[in-house]
C-alpha positions, -999 to 999 in steps of 0.1 A, spaced: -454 -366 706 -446 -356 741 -478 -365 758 -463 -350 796 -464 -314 775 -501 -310 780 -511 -287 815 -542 -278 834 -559 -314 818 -566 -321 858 -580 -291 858 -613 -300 836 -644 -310 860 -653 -343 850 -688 -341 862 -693 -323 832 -676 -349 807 -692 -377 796 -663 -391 772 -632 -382 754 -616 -399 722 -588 -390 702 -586 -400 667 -568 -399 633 -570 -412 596 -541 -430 580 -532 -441 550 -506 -465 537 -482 -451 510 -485 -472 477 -522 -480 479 -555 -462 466 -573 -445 490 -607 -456 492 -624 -438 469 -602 -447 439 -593 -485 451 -603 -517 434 -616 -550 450 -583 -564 454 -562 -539 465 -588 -529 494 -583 -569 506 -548 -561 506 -551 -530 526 -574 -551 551 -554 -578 551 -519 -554 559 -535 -542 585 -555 -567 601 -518 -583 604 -502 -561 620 -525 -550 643 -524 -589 653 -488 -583 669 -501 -560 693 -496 -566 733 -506 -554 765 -531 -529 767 -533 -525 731 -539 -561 722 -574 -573 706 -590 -588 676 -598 -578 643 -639 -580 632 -643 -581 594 -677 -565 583 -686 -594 560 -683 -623 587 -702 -601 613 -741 -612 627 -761 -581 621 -768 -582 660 -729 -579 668 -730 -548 641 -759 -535 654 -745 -534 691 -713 -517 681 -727 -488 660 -752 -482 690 -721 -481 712 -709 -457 687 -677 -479 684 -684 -489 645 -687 -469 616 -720 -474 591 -723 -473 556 -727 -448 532 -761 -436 529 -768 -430 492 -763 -393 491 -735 -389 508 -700 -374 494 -685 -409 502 -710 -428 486 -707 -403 458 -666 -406 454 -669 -443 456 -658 -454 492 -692 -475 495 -685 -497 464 -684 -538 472 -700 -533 506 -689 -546 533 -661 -568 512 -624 -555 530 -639 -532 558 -636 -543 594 -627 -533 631 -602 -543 655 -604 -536 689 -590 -547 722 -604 -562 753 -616 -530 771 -629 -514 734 -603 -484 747 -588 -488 714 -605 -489 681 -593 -489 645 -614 -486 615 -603 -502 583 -611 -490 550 -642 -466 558 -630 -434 549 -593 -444 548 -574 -472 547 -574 -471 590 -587 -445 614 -568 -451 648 -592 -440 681 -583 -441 715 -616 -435 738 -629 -438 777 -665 -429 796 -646 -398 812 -627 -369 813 -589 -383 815 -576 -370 779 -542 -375 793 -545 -412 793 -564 -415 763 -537 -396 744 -512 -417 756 -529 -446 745 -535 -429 712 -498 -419 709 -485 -456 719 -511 -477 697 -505 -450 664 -467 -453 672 -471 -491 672 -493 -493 641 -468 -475 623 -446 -499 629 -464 -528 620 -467 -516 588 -433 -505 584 -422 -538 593 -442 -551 563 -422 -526 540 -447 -496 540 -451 -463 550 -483 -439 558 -486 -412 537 -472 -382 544 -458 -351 528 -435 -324 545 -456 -298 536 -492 -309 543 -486 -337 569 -504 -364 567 -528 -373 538 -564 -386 539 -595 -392 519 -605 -356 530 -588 -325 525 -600 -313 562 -582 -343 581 -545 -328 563 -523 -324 586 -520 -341 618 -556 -355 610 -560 -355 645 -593 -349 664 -593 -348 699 -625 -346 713 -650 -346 747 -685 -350 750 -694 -323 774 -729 -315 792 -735 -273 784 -772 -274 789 -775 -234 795 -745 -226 773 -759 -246 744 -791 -239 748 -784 -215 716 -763 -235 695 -752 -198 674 -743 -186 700 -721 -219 716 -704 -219 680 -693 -182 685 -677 -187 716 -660 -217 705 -645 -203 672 -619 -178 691 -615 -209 714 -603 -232 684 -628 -250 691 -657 -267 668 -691 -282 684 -712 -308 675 -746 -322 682 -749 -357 701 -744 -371 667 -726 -356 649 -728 -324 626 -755 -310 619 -779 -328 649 -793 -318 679 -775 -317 718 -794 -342 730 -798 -337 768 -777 -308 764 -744 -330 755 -721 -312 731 -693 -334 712 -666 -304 716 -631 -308 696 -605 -287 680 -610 -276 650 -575 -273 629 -561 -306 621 -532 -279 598 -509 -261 609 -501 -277 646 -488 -304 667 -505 -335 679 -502 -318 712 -505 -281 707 -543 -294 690 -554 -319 718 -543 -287 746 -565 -266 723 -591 -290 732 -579 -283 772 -578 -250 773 -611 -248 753 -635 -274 776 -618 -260 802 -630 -226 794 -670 -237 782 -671 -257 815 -666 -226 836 -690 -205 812 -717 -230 819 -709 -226 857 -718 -194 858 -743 -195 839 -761 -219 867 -748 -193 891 -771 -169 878 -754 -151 855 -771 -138 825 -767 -152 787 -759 -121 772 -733 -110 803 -717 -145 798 -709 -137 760 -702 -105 768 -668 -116 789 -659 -135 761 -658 -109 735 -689 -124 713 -714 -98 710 -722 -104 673 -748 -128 677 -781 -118 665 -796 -111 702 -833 -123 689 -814 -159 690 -800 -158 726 -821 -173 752 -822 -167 786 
């Protein structure tokens, strides 16, 4: 993963970005994903990677949190800072498929001193790695995502394991959308004219590769007009061909949105990008 690949990234207006994070599931070779794993063998996950994560230096180097010994204060504080992961509610497909089962027994987070670095243990899969900052720089987060994955990998490798992986589908997860790279690379971008119709912000982000989200997460509202804007394929591509997707994308809705605060019209704006099969009735000026 050739992070000095990725162009125009300078080229983003930050005043527009209120965060970026990268992201990615992985799973260890060997062991039951969530879902299907018992007690013990999620301890075993938890404790395989709460080890190796302890070898990690420099930039990268932190503690791990297990759920179970938390306050609820300290859990409290890092769901609101959207840097930890809830449980389950009880109609949810992972509830459903068994990921919730001995609560919070195994589940944890370990993060480092500046909370740039994040990885999730046994919610979903057995580790989710996140790399994350308050602005636009997706060229450093991605290097940071690149080195700590790189250097969780070989933690466990050095423990005589693997992450799943198969030559034809890539890396395997929980869920069949994160084959692949499982990679999600995304920015949390103010389009307060351009979102004002979320139809129409998900047609121009479709040719764009591009999938939006509300403030939290699918199926909410933009809050304040703040869109959480990612690629959409995890299949199919590189690690770096999906986060310049991302690039190319913002890039793009950012200048839309300027010209929309210029004065140009809704439907004019849509027009130039070749969406013009929105139901009209929806688009407002």
């Amino acid at each position: 993963m050739d992070v000095s690949k990725l162009k125009n990234a300078e080229k983003i207006d930050n005043a527009y970005v209120q965060s970026t994070r990268v992201r990615a599931g992985r799973n260890i070779r060997g062991l039951s994903l969530p879902p299907g794993t018992t007690r013990s063998e999620r301890l075993e996950v938890e404790n395989l990677i709460a080890t190796g994560l302890s070898t990690l230096t420099d930039e990268l180097k932190g503690k791990y949190h297990p759920l179970s010994s938390m306050t609820k204060e300290e859990e409290d504080q890092l769901q609101k800072d959207h840097f930890l992961f809830q449980k389950p509610g009880g109609g949810t497909l992972l509830t459903g498929a068994g990921a919730a089962r001995d609560w919070p027994s195994g589940r944890g987070i370990y993060h480092n001193d500046q909370k740039t670095f994040l990885v999730w243990c046994n919610e979903e899969d057995h580790m989710r790695v996140i790399s994350m900052q308050s602005d636009g720089n997706i060229v450093e987060v991605f290097a940071r995502w690149v080195k700590a994955v790189e250097a969780v990998e070989a933690s466990i490798k050095a423990n005589g394991y693997s992450f799943m992986h198969n030559e034809h589908l890539g890396f395997l997860g929980t869920c069949p959308s994160n084959l692949g790279t499982g990679l999600r690379a995304s920015m949390f971008v103010k389009l307060e004219k351009l979102g004002a119709d979320p139809h129409a912000l998900e047609a121009v982000c479709t040719p764009l590769g591009l999938q939006p989200r509300g403030s939290a997460g699918e199926h909410s509202a933009a809050v304040g007009g703040m869109w959480d804007i990612s690629n959409k394929a995890r299949i199919g591509k590189s690690e770096v061909e999906l986060v310049q997707t991302m690039i190319d994308g913002v890039g793009k809705l950012i200048e839309l949105e300027k010209e929309l605060e210029n004065g140009k019209s809704y439907a004019d704006v849509l027009a130039s990008v070749g969406v013009t099969h929105v139901d009209q009735s929806l688009i407002k000026e």
